[in-house]
N, C-alpha and C positions, 0 to 999 in steps of 0.2 A: 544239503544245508551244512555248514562247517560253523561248528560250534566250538569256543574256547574251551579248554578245562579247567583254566586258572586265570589270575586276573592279568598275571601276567607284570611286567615293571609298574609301579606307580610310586610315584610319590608320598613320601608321607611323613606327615608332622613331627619336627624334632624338637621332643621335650623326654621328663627322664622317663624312664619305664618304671613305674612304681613295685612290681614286686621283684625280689631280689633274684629270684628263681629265673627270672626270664629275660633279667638283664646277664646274668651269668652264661645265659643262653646264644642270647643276640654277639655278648662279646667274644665269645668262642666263634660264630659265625662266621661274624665280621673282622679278625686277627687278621687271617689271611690276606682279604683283600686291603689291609691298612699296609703291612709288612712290603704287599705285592707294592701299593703306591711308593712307598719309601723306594722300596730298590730302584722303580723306575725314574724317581726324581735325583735319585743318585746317581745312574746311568745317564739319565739325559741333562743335568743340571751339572755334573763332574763336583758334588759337593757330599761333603761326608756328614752322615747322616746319626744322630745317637736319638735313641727312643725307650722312653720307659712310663711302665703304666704301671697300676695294684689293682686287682681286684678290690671285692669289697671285703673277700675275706683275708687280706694282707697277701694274697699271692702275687709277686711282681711278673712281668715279661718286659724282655726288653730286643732292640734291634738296632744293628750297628752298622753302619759301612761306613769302611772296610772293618770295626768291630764296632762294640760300644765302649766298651773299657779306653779304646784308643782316643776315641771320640770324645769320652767325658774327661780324660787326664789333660787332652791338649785344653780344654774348655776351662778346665778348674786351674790348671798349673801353667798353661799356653805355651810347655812343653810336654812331649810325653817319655819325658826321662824317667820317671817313679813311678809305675804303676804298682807297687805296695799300696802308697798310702790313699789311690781313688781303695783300694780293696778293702783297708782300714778302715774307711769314711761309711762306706755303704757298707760293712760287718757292722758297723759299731752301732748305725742308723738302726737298721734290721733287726737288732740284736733284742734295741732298747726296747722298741715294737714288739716283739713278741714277750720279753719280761713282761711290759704292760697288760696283754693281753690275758697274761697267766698270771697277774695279777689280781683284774678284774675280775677272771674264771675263781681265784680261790676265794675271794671276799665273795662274790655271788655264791660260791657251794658252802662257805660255812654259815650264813646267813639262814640259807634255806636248812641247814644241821637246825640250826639254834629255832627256827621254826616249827618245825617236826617237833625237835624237844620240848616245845611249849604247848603242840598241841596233844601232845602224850600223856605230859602231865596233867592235862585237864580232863583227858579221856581217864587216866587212873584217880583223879580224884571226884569224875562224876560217877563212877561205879557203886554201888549200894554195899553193902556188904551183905555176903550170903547166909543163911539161917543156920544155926546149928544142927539142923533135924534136915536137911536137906538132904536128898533121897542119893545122892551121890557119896555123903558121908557113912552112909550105915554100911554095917559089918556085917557080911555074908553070911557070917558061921550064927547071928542070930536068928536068920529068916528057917521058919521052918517048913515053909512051904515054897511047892518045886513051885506054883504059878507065879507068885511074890519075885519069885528069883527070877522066873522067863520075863514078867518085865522090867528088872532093873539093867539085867542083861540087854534087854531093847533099848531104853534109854541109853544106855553106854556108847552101844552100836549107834544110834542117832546123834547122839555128844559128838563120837570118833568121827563121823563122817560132816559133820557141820564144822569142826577146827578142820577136817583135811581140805574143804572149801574157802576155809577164811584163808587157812596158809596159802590156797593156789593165787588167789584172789589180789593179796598181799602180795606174793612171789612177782605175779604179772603188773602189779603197778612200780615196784619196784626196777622190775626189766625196762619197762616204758621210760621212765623215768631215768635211766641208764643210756639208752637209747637217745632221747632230748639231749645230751649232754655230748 
């Protein structure tokens, strides 16, 4: 009995791919075979070909016969005497693009500053204030007994090691949050 292992060619419905992760995927895939078509309509059409896309994270590609630069100056200028100025045009485009985006980026990271700072101060003004007699305040040299001392000694060690927790704690959502970025 001969059985498939895969479905093999099918057809299938074009509409967008909703997560970005897997259209980044499909268009990595499929480059190839778009570029492949271009050259062949160029070859069998005898027509010069300029192609350009962006991702969604502003990365461009682009494909030309016999270039695209050649391509787009005769298209923009309907000669191709200047290729400075297609190079000007698409620096300057590109440029503005990325300014933008690192714009956005700084107005979204101070935003979230100024957030944080708000939730800090609310964390330092819901804090109690601690007792004068508080067992972390007293002076060693009045305890006169060794057991008095073995437990404030304990408490201390149990304090040290509950901050060296919050700091890891801290440390790791700050990296996370490094990370997102």
């Amino acid at each position: 009995m001969n059985t498939k292992k895969s479905k093999g060619k099918q057809k299938i419905n074009i509409k967008k791919i909703e997560r970005s992760k897997d259209r980044l995927v499909t268009l990595s895939k499929r480059r190839n075979g778009i570029y492949t078509k271009l050259c062949e309509l160029s070859v069998l059409c005898g027509v010069h070909i300029a192609f350009l896309g962006y991702t969604d994270s502003g990365k461009p590609f682009t494909f030309g016969s016999p270039s695209f630069q050649a391509v787009a100056e005769r298209f923009l200028n309907s000669d191709a005497s200047s290729s400075s100025s297609l190079q000007q045009s698409l620096f300057t485009v590109h440029h503005k693009q990325n300014v933008q985006e690192l714009c956005t980026l700084y107005n979204n990271l101070v935003e979230q500053t100024r957030a944080e700072e708000v939730k800090a101060m609310k964390a330092a003004a819901s804090m109690e204030p601690f007792p004068e007699d508080a067992w972390w305040k007293m002076h060693m040299t009045k305890e006169q007994d060794q057991e008095e001392a073995k437990k404030l000694l304990d408490k201390f060690e149990w304090l040290y090691e509950k901050l060296c927790d919050e700091i890891d704690v801290r440390s790791q959502r700050r990296d996370a949050a490094r990370n997102d970025i």
